[in-house]
C-alpha positions as CSV (number, residue, x, y, z in Angstrom):
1,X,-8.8,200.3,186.3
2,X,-10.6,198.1,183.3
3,X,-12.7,195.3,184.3
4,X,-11.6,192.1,183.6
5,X,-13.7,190.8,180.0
6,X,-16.3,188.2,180.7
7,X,-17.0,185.2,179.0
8,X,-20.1,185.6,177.0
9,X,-22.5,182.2,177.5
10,X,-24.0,183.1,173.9
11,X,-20.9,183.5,171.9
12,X,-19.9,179.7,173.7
13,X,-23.1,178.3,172.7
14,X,-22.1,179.2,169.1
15,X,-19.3,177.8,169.4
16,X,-20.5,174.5,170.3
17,X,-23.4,174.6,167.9
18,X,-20.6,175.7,165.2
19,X,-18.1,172.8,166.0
20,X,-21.4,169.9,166.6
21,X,-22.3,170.8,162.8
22,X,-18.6,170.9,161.4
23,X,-18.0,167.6,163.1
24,X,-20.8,165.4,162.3
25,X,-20.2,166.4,158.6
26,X,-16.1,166.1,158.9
27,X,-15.5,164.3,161.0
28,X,-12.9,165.2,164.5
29,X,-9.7,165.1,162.8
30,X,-10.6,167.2,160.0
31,X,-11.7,170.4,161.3
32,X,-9.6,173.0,163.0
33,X,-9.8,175.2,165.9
34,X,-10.1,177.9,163.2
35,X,-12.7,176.6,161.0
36,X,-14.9,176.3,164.1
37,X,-14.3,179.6,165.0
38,X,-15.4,181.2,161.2
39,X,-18.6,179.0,161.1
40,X,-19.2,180.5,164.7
41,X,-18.4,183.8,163.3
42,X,-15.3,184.5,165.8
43,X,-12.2,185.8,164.3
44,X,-8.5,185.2,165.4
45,X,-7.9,183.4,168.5
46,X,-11.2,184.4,170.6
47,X,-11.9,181.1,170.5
48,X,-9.8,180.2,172.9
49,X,-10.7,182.7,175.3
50,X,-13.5,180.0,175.8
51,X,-11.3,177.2,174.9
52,X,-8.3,176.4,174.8
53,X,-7.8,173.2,172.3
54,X,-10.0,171.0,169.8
55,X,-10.4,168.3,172.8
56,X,-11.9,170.5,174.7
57,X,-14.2,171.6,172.7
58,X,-15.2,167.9,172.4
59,X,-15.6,167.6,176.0
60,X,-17.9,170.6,176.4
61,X,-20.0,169.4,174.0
62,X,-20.1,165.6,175.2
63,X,-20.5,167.0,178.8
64,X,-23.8,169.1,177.7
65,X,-25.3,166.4,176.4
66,X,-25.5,163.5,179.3
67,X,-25.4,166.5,181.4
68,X,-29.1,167.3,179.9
69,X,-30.0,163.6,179.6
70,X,-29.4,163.3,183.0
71,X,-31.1,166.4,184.2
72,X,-34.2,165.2,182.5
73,X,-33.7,162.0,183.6
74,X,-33.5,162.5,186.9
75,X,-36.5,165.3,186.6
76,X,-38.8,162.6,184.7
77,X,-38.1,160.0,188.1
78,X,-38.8,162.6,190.6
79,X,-42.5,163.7,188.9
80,X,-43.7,160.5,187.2
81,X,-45.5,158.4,189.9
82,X,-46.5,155.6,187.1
83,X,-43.6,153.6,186.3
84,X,-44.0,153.0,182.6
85,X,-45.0,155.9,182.2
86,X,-41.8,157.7,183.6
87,X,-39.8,154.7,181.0
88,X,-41.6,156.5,178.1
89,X,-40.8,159.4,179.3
90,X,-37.3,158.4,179.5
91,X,-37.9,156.7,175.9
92,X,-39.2,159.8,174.3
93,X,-36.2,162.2,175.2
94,X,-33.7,159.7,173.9
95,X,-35.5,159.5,170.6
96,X,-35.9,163.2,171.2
97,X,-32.3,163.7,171.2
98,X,-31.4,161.7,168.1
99,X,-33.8,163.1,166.0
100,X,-34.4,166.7,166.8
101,X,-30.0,166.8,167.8
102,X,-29.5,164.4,165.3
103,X,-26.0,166.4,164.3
104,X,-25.2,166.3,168.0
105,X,-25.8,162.4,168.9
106,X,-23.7,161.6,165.5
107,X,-21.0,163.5,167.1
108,X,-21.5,162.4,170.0
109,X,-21.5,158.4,169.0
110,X,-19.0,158.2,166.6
111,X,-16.2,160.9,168.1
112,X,-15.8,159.5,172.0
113,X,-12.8,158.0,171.4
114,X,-11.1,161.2,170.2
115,X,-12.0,162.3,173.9
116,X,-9.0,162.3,176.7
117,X,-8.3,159.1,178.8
118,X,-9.9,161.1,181.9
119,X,-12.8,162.8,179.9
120,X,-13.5,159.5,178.8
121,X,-13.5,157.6,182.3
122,X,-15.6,160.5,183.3
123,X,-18.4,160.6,180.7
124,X,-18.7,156.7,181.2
125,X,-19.4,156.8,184.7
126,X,-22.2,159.6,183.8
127,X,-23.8,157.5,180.9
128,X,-23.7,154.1,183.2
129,X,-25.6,156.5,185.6
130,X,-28.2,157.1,182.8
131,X,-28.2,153.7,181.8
132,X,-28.4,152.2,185.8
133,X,-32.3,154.5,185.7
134,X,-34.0,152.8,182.7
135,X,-32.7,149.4,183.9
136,X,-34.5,150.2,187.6
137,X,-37.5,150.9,186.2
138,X,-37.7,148.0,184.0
139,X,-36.9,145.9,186.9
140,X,-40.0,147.3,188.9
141,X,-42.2,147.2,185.5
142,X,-41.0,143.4,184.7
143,X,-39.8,142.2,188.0
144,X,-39.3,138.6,186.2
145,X,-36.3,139.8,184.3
146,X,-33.0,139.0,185.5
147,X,-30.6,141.9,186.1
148,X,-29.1,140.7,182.8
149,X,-31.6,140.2,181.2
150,X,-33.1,143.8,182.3
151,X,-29.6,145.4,181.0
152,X,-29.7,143.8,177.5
153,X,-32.9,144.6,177.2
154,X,-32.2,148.5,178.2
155,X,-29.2,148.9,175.6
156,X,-30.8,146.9,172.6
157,X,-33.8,149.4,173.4
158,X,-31.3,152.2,173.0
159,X,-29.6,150.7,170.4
160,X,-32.6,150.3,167.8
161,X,-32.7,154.2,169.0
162,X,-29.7,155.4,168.1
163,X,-30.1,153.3,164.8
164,X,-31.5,155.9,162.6
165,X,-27.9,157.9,163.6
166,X,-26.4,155.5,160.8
167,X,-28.7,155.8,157.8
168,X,-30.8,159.0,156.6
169,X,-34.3,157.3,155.2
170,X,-35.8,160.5,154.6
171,X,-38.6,160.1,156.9
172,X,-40.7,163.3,158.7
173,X,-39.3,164.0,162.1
174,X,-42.7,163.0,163.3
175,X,-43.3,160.3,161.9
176,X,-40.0,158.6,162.5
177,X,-40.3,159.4,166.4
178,X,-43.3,157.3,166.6
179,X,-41.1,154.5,164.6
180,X,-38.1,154.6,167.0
181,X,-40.8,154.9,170.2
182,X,-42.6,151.9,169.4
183,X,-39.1,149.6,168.1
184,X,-38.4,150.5,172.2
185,X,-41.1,149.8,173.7
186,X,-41.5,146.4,171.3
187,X,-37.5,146.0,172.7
188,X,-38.4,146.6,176.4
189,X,-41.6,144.6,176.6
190,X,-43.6,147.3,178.6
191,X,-45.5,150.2,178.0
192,X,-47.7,152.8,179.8
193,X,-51.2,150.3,179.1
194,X,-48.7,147.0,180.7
195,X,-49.7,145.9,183.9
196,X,-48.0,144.0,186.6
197,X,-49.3,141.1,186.8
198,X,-50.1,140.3,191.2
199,X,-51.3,137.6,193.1
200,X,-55.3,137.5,194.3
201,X,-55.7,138.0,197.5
């Protein structure tokens, strides 16, 4: 009796890598199943032994990354007693993300709407879960801020960001995390030196 074939984990990684690159330089509606699966080096329909149409593909990817966001998220919270602290923690792997992924966040920013109805409602509710994290913590941090006040403050943070997604200025990788670190911290007010400020008593 033959063993049913297994999905290899590597050969789906590739594929993801492969279509994140083909993507951010093409654009959704210009690459096929089957120029993903050349530039991931799989021939004929073994693609979709892993899957089964171009949306999905999209979704994998999408999934993976607030999957990971959230994971680290979640891990930073759990460890970091000081709270600004843990908020440049959380800082640091968003600019982490768009510049050392940078292929992946363009993907993932300007292609969301290619996602299905569902997918979409779905990866919403996971980003708002990201989002509801970095606006606790500046609550605690800066307990004078309004809750909307706190939220603008969390997405123009993430906005200046994700900013460098939309023009290439040539700068080192290092260099340019230490630009997009400080524009948050600038944004949100706080940083690991600010202190709450408490009544004598």
């Amino acid at each position: 009796m033959t063993e049913p074939r297994t999905r290899d984990p590597a050969r789906k990684g590739r594929i993801l890598a492969a279509a994140a690159d083909l993507l951010a330089r093409n654009g959704f509606h210009a690459v096929s199943m089957s120029d993903i699966g050349a530039a991931a080096g799989i021939t004929g329909s073994g693609i979709y032994r892993h899957f089964g149409s171009k949306s999905a593909v999209l979704v994998a990817l999408f999934d993976r990354v607030i999957d990971g966001l959230l994971r680290d998220e979640q891990a930073t919270v759990a460890s970091v007693g000081d709270l600004p602290v843990a908020l440049r923690e959380l800082i640091s792997g968003q600019v982490e993300f768009v510049v050392a992924d940078r292929e992946l966040a363009q993907v993932y920013y300007h292609e969301v709407h290619n996602l299905p109805a569902e997918d979409h409602r779905r990866l919403r509710r996971k980003q708002r879960r990201y989002l509801e994290e970095w606006v606790h913590l500046l609550q605690e941090i800066r307990p004078e801020l309004t809750d909307e006040e706190s939220r603008a403050l969390v997405h123009a943070a993430i906005g200046a960001i994700q900013s460098t997604l939309f023009h290439n200025g040539g700068l080192p990788a290092d260099r340019l995390r230490l630009l997009l670190t400080g524009a948050a911290d600038a944004t949100l007010g706080c940083s690991p030196s600010h202190q709450v400020d408490h009544p004598e008593t």
